[in-house]
LODRENNU-607437 format. One record per residue (C-alpha): x, y, z. Coordinates in pm, 1 decimal. Example, Ala and Ser with C-alpha at 12.3 -4.5 7.8 and 13.67 -1.06 7.14 Angstrom:
         X         Y         Z
    1230.0    -450.0     780.0
    1367.0    -106.0     714.0
//
This chain:
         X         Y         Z
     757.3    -708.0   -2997.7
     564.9    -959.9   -2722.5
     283.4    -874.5   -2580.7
     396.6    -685.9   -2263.1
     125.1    -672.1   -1983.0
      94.2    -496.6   -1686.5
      43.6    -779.6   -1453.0
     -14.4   -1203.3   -1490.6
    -130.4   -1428.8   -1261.1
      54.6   -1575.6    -979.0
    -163.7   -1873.0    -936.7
    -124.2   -2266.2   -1017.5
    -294.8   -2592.4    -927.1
    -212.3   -2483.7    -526.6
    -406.7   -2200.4    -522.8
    -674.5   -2400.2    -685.0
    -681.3   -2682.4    -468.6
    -691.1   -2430.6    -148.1
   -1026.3   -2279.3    -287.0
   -1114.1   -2638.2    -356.1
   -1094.3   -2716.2      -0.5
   -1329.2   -2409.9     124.8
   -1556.2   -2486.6    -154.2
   -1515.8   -2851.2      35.4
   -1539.6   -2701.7     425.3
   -1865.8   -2490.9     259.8
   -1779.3   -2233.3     540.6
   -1688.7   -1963.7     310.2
   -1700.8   -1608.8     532.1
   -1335.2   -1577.2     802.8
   -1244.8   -1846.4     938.9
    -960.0   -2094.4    1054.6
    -777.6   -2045.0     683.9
    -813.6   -1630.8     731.5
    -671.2   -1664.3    1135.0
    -349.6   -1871.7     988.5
    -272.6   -1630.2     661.8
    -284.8   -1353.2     928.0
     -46.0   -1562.3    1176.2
     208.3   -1625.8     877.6
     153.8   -1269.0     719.3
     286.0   -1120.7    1078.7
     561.3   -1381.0    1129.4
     647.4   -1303.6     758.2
     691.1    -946.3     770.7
     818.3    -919.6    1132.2
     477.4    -783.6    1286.0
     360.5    -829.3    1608.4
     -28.7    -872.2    1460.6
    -170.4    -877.8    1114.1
    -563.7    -843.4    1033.8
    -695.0    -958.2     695.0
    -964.6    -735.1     529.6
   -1135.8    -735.0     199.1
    -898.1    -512.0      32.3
    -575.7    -248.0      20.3
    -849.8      20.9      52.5
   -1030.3     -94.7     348.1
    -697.6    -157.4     468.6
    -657.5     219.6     469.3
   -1032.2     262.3     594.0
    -966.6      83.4     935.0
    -618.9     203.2    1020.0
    -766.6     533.5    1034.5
   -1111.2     423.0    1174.4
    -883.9     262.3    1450.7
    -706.2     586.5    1538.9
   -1034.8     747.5    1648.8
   -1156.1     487.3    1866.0
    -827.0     449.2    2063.2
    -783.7     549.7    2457.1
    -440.3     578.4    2403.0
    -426.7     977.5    2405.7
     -23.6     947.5    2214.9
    -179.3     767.2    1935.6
    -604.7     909.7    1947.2
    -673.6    1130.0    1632.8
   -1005.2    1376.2    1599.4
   -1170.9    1559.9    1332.9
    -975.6    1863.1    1229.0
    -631.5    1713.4    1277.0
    -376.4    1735.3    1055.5
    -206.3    1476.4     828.2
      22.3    1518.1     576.8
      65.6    1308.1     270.3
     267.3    1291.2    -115.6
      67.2    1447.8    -379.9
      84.5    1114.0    -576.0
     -90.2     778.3    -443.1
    -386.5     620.2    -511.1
    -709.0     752.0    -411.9
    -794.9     519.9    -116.6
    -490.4     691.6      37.4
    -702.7    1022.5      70.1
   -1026.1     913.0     128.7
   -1033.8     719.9     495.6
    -858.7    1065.2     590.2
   -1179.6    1278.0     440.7
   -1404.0    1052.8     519.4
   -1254.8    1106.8     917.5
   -1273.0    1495.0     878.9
    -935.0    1507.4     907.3
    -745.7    1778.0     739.5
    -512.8    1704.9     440.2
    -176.7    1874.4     366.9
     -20.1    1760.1      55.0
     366.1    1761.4       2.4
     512.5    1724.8    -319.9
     730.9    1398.6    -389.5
    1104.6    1355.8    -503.2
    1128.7    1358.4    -880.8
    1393.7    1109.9    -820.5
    1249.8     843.9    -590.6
     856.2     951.5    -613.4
     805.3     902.1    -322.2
     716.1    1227.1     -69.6
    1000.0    1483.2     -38.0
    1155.1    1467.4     280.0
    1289.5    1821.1     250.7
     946.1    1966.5     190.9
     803.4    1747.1     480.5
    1009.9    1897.7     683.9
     901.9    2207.3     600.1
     531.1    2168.1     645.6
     524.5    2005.7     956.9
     360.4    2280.2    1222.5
     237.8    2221.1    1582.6
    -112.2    2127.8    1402.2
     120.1    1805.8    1229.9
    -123.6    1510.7    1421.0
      39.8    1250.2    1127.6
     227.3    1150.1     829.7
      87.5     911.6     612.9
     404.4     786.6     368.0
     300.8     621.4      57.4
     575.9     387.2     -63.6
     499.2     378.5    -407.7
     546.6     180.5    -735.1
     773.6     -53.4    -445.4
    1036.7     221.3    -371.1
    1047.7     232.9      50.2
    1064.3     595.6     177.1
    1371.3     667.9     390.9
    1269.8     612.3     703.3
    1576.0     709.4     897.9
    1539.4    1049.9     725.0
    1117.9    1066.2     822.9
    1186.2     919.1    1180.3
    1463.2    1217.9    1206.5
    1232.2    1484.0    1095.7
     925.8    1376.6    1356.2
    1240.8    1349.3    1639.2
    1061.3    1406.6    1998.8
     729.3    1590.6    1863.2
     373.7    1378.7    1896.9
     368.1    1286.5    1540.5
     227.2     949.9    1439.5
     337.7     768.7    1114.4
     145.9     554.3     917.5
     236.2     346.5     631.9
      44.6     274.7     312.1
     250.3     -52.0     187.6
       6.7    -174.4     -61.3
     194.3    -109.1    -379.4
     584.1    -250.3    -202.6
     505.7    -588.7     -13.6
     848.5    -714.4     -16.0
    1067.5    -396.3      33.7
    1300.3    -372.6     262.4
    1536.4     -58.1     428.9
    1813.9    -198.9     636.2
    1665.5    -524.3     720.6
    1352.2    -432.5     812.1
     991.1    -490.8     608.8
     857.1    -213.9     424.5
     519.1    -160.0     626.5
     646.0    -186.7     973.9
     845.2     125.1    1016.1
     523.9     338.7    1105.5
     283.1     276.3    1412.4
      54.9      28.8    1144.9
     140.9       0.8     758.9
    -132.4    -126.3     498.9
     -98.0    -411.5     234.8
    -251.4    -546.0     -70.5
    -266.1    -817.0    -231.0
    -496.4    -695.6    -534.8
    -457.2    -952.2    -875.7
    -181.4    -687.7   -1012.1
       0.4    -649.9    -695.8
     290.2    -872.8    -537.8
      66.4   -1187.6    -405.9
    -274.1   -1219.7    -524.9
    -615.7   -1320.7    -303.8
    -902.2   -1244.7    -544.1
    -928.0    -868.5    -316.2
    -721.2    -868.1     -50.5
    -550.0    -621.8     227.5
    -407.4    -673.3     537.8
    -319.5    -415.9     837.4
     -41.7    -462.9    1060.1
      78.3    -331.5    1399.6
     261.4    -409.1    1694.6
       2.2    -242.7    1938.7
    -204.5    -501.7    2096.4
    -534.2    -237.7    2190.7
    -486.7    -140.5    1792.5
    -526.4    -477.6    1734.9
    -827.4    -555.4    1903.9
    -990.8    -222.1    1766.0
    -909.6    -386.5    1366.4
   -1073.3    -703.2    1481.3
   -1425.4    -569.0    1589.6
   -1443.2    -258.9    1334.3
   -1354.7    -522.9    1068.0
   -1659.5    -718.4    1136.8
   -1962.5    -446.3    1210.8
   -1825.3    -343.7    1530.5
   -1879.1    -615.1    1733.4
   -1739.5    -841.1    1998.8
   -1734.9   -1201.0    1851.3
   -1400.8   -1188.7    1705.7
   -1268.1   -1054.4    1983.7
   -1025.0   -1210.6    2212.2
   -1209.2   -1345.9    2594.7
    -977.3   -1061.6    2742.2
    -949.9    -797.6    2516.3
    -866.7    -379.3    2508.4
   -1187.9    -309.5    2365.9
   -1439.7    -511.8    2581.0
   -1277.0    -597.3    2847.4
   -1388.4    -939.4    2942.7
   -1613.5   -1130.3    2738.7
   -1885.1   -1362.6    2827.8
   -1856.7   -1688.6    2818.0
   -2181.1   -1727.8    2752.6
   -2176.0   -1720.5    2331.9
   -2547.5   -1635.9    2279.7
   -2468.4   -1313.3    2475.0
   -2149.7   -1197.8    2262.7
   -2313.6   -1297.2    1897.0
   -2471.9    -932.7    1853.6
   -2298.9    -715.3    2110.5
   -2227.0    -376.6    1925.5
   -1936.8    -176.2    2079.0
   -1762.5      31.7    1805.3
   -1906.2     216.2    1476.6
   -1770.1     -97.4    1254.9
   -1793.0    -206.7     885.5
   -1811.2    -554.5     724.2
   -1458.4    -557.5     548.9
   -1402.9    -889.0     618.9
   -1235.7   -1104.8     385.7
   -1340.4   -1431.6     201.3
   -1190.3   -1755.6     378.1
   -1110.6   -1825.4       3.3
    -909.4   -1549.7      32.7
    -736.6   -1665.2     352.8
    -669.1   -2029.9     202.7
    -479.3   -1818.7    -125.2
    -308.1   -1632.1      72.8
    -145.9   -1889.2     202.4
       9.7   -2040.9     -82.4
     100.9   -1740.4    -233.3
     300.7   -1617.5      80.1
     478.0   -1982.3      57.0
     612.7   -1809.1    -267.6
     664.3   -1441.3    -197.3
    1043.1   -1465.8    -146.5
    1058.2   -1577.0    -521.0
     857.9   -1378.0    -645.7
    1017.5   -1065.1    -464.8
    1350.1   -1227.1    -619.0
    1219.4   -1222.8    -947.4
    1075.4    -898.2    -938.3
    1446.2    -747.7    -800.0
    1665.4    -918.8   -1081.4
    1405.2    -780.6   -1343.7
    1452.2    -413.3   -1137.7
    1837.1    -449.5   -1146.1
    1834.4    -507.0   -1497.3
    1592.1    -268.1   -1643.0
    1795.1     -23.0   -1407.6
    2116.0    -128.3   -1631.3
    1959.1     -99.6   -1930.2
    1768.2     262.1   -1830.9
    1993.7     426.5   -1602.7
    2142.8     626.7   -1874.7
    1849.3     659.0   -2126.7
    1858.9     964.6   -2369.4
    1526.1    1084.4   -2280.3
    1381.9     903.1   -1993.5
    1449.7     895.8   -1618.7
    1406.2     608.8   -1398.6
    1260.7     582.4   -1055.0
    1598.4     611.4    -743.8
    1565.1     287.6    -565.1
    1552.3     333.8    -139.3
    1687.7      34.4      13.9
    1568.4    -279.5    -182.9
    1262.6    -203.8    -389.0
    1001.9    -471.5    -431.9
     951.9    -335.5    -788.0
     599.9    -292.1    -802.7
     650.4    -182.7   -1171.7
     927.3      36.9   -1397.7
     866.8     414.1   -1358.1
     965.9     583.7   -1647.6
     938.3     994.1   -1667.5
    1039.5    1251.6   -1997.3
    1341.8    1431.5   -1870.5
    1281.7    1843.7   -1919.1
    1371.2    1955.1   -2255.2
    1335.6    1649.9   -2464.3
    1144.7    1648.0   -2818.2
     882.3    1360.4   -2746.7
     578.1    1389.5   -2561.8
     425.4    1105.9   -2321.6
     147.8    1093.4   -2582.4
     387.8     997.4   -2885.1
     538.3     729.1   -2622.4
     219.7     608.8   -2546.4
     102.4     550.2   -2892.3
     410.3     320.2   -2978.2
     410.0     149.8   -2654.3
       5.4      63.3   -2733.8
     119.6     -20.3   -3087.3
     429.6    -223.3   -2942.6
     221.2    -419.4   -2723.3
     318.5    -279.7   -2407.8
      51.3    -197.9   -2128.4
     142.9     115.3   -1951.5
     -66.6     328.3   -1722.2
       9.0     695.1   -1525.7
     238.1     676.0   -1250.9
     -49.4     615.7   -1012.2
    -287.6     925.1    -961.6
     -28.6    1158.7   -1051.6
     -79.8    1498.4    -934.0
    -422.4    1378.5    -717.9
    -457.3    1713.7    -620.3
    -582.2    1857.2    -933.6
    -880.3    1608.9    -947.4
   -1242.7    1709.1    -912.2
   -1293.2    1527.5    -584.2
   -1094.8    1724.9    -372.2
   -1310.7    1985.4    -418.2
   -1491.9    1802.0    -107.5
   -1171.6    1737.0     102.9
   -1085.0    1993.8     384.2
    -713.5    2042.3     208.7
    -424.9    2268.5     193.2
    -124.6    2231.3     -11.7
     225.8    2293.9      85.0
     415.5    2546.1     -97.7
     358.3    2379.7    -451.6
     299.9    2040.5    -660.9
     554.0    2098.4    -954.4
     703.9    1791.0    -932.2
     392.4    1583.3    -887.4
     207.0    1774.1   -1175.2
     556.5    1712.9   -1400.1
     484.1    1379.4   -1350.5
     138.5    1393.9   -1420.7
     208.7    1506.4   -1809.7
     519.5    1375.6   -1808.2
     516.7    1013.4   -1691.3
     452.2     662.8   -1696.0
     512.6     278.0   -1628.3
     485.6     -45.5   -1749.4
     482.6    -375.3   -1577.7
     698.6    -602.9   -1379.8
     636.9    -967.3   -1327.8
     750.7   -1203.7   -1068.2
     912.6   -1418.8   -1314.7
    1225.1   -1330.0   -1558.8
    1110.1   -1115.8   -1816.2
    1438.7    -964.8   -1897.8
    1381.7   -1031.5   -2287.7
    1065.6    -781.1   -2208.6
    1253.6    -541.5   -2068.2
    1539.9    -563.2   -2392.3
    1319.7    -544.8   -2613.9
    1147.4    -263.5   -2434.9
    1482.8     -33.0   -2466.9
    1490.0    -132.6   -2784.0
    1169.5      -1.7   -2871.5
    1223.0     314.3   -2696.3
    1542.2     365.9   -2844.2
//
């Protein structure tokens, strides 16, 4: 069989010529090429605002940063507070919400989608519920008709981490943009590549202003003249360079980043194509597989990569898989964390976990995926059944 990898690059002579002309500008740190990637990344995925950081992870870090420094009591979070998330996502999910001293209630997920289980939300939600965070994971949206039912009238703020389904859609509307913000990233294995990469968006303009000084160390230079967070700025630019007003970070991103990011958004709608043929055929090909089960698809998955889990009571174990997938030439990896609360480091987090994990520690032992590209690479994905019988 051909070498099958987990991800390729998504870059050609454009994306070379647009570091070519930082390298050119020698301004390398945010600048005019970050400000118009954010502009297009909003317009793209119908936001109101869109702030480029240095990565999916700090993308996480400052939407929940941002929540504490509000004055907006509907939307202000404190330590102690209560925020439910799915059992499986990547760690930078967790971490911004430990790192805040909030308190973290894990749900299991849907076997069939993987995503959190809307049923067991439902049940775990009490009057100490300040937020859901809802992973969309491996490119599968959540139902968000179903989530936005559950929260009905109660103060319950939801929060999107998008950085494994740029590109999904649910009725029309962008995966990312169904919660108060939604994260992105546009890591070298994900949908669009910048080197590192992550972007935040919202509709809320004091939100927005927040992102923009805790981005950059907390301070007022990037701010707008009239802003939510300052108020009015001085025109006087010697007296803004190193005024201090929120606890901030440097996760700024590279202007090389910005220039990339342009291109590759140019070519998002192809690659998204590419990536949903591949889905729809591996989903042909799978659908009825003696032994495996394939990830449900909510609304129009962006196909991050193809889930594929042991169903109960079959003879081969994930190891025996693994070993002719590895001899096959097939990259595969766990689906995600799996279970992520049965690693050591929660043993730090102020946790609780709702009723149980089974399905999220099933498919910890149980399961796996391989890659999707954002080209055709149905022959992959034939010879792929074929090797898995």
């Amino acid at each position: 069989m051909s070498n099958y990898p987990l991800a390729s690059s998504t870059w050609d002579e454009k994306e070379l010529a647009a570091i070519q002309k930082v390298v050119d500008s020698n301004m390398f740190t945010m600048g005019k090429y970050v400000a118009e990637y954010e502009k297009l990344f909003a317009d793209y995925f119908g936001s109101k605002y869109a702030v480029m950081v240095s990565s999916g992870s700090t993308a996480n870090l400052l939407m929940v940063a941002a929540l504490f420094y509000t004055q907006n009591e509907k939307y202000k979070l404190q330590r102690g507070d209560e925020v439910i998330v799915p059992a499986v996502s990547w760690s930078t999910t967790y971490y911004p919400l430990y790192q805040y001293g909030l308190k973290i209630k894990f749900v299991d997920i849907d076997p069939q989608t993987l995503n959190m289980d809307l049923n067991q939300l439902e049940l775990a939600i009490t009057d100490k519920t300040k937020a859901i965070l809802a992973v969309n994971l491996l490119g599968n949206p959540n139902d968000f008709s179903k989530i936005h039912e559950v929260i009905g009238d109660r103060d319950i703020l939801l929060l999107e981490d998008n950085c494994e389904s740029m590109g999904a859609s649910l009725q029309g509307q962008q995966a990312g943009t169904f919660g108060l913000m939604g994260t992105y990233s546009s890591f070298f294995s994900h949908h669009i590549a910048t080197m590192e990469g992550g972007c935040i968006v919202t509709d809320d303009e004091e939100l927005y202003h927040i992102l923009l000084c805790i981005r950059a160390h907390g301070w007022t230079r990037n701010l707008p003249k009239e802003n939510l967070v300052s108020g009015t700025k001085s025109d006087d630019p010697f007296e803004e360079a190193f005024k201090f007003v929120l606890p901030g970070y440097n996760a700024r991103p590279l202007e090389m980043s910005g220039a990339i990011g342009i291109e590759q958004l140019k070519k998002l709608p192809s690659f998204i194509k590419n990536r949903q043929e591949n889905g729809a055929y591996f989903t042909e090909l799978f659908l009825d597989h003696p032994y495996l089960q394939i990830q449900q698809e909510i609304g129009k998955s962006s196909w991050f990569g193809f889930s594929l889990v042991i169903k109960d009571g079959s003879e081969v174990n994930r190891s025996q898989i693994v070993s002719k997938l590895m001899e096959g030439g097939v990259e595969c990896r766990p689906i995600v964390s799996g279970n992520f609360a049965k690693n050591e480091v929660v043993k730090y987090f102020d946790y609780e976990i709702h009723d149980s994990l089974d399905n999220a520690e099933y498919i910890d032992v149980n399961g796996f995926f391989v890659g999707n590209h954002q080209f055709d690479i149905k022959n992959k994905i034939s010879d792929l059944r074929k090797l898995l019988g």
